[in-house]
C-alpha positions as CSV (number, residue, x, y, z in Angstrom):
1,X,84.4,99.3,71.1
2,X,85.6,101.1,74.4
3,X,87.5,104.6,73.8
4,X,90.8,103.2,74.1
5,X,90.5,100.3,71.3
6,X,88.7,103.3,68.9
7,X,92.2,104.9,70.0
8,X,94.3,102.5,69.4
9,X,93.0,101.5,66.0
10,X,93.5,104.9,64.8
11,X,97.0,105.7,66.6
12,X,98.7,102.3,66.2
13,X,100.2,100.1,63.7
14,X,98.6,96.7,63.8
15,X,96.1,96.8,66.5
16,X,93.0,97.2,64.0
17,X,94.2,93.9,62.2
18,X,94.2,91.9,65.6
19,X,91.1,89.3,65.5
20,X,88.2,89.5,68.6
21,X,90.0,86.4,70.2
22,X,93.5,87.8,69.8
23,X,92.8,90.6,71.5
24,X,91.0,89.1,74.3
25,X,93.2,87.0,74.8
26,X,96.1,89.6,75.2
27,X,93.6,91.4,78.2
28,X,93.0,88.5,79.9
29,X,96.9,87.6,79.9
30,X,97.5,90.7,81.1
31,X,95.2,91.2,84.0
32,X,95.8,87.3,85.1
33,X,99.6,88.6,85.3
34,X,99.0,91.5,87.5
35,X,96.7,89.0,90.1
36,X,99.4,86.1,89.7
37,X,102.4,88.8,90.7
38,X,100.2,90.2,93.5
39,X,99.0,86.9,95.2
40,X,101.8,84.5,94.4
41,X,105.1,86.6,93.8
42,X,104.0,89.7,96.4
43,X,104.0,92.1,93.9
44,X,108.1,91.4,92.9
45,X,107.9,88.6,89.8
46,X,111.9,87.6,89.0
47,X,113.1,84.7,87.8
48,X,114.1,84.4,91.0
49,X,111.6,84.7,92.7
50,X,110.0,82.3,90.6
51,X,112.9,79.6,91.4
52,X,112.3,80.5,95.6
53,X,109.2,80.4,95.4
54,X,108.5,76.8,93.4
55,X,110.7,75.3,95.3
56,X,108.8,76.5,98.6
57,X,105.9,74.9,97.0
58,X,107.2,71.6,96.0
59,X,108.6,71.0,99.7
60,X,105.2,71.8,101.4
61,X,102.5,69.3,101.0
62,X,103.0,67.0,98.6
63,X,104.8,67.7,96.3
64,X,103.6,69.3,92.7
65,X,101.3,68.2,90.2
66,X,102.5,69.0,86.6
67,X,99.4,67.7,84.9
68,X,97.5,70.8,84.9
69,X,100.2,72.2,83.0
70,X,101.1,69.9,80.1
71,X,98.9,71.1,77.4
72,X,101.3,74.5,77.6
73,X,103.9,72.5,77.9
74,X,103.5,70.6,75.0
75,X,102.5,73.6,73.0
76,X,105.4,75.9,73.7
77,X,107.3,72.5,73.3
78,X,106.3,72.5,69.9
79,X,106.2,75.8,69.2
80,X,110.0,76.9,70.5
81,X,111.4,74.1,68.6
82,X,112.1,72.2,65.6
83,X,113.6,69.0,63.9
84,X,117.1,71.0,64.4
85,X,116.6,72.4,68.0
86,X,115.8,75.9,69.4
87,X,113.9,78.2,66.7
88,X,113.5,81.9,66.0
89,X,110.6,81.8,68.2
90,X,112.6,81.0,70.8
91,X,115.5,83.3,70.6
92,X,112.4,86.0,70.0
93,X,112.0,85.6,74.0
94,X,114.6,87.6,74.5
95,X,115.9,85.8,77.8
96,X,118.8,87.9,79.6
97,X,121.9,86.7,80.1
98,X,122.8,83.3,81.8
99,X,123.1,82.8,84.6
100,X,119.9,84.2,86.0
101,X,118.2,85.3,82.5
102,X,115.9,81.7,83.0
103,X,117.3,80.4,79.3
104,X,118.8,77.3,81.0
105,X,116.0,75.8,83.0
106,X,113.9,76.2,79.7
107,X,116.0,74.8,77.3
108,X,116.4,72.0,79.9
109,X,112.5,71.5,80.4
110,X,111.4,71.5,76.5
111,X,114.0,69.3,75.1
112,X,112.7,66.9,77.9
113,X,116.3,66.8,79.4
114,X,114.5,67.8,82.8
115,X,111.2,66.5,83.9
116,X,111.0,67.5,87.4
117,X,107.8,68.8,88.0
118,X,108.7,72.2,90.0
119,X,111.3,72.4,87.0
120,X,109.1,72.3,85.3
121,X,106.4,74.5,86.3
122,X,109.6,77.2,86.8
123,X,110.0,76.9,83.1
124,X,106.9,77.4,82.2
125,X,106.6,80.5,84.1
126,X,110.0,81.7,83.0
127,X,108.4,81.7,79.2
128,X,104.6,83.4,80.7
129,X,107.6,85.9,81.8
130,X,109.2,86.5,78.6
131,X,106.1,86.9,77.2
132,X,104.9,89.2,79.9
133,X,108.3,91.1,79.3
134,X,108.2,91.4,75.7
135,X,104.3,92.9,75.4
136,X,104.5,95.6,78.6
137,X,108.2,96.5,77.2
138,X,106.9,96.6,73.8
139,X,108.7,94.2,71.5
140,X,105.5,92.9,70.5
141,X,104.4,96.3,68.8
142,X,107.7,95.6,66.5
143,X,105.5,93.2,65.1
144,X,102.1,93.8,65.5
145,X,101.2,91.0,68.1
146,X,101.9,88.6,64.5
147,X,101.4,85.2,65.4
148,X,100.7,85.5,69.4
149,X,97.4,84.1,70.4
150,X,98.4,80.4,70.7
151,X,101.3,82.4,73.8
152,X,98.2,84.3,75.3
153,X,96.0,81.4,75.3
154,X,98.5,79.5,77.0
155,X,100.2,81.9,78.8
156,X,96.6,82.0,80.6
157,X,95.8,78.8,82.0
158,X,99.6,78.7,83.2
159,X,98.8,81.6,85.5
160,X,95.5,80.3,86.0
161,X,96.9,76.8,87.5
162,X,99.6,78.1,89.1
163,X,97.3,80.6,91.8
164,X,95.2,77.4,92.4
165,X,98.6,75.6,93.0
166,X,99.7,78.2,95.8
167,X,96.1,78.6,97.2
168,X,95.3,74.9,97.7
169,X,99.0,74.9,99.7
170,X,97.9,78.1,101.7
171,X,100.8,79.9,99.8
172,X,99.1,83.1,98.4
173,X,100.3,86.3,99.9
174,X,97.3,88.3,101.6
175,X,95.7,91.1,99.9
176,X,96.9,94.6,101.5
């Protein structure tokens, strides 16, 4: 174990109880994020900045391919809601208030109301936000990460296909 997991099992609540995999998974979330916001969003992630830069996407080349992305979308489809609608999960992302807090485009997206594919992908990135939001501002510590690998491990490839998505358009920003 490096020095700061010995630390953090002895000085937090709930860390020592995370599994191998959960944990992993929560790193590599977490340093995928800080490449995706430098090379795709230029170091300023927003939602709207998400919403600008999609859309850029979508009208250069041709057009977007959601495939990529549908086994996230069909798990945080499941997972946000339920035979009656939108669950506590889903409230538990904390968006901001409408009409730029991202709650809207989601909703739309997984209750299948809106199937655009750039809608799509901006939905999908407004909930790898959330998520980002919640763990670096630490609402997940109110819990002890409970019940988060299945976001992590999902969260991932979304980050993962959206860099290959701007690179294969010529869309990263450059390194400075």
């Amino acid at each position: 174990m490096s020095p700061v997991e010995v630390w953090l099992n002895a000085n937090t609540e709930g860390y020592a109880h995370l599994a191998p995999e959960e944990r992993q998974a929560i790193h590599e979330s977490s340093l995928l994020w800080s490449f995706f916001e430098a090379r795709v969003m230029a170091n300023n992630a927003s939602i709207g900045g998400f919403r600008a830069r999609v859309a850029e996407t979508a009208n250069h080349g041709d057009g977007l391919d959601v495939e990529p992305f549908q086994e996230a979308l069909a798990f945080f489809t499941a997972r946000y809601r339920d035979g009656s609608g939108f669950n506590h999960r889903f409230q538990a992302l904390r968006f901001h208030p409408a009409p730029n807090g991202g709650r809207a485009e989601v909703e739309a997206v997984l209750s299948k109301a809106q199937t655009d594919s750039a809608e799509t992908i901006l939905a999908l990135l407004i909930i790898v936000y959330r998520l980002r939001n919640n763990l670096f501002h630490g609402e997940k510590w109110s819990y002890y990460f409970k019940d988060q690998l299945g976001n992590f491990t999902h969260a991932s490839p979304i980050l993962m296909r959206t860099v290959e998505l701007f690179a294969a358009k010529g869309l990263l920003t450059a390194p400075e």
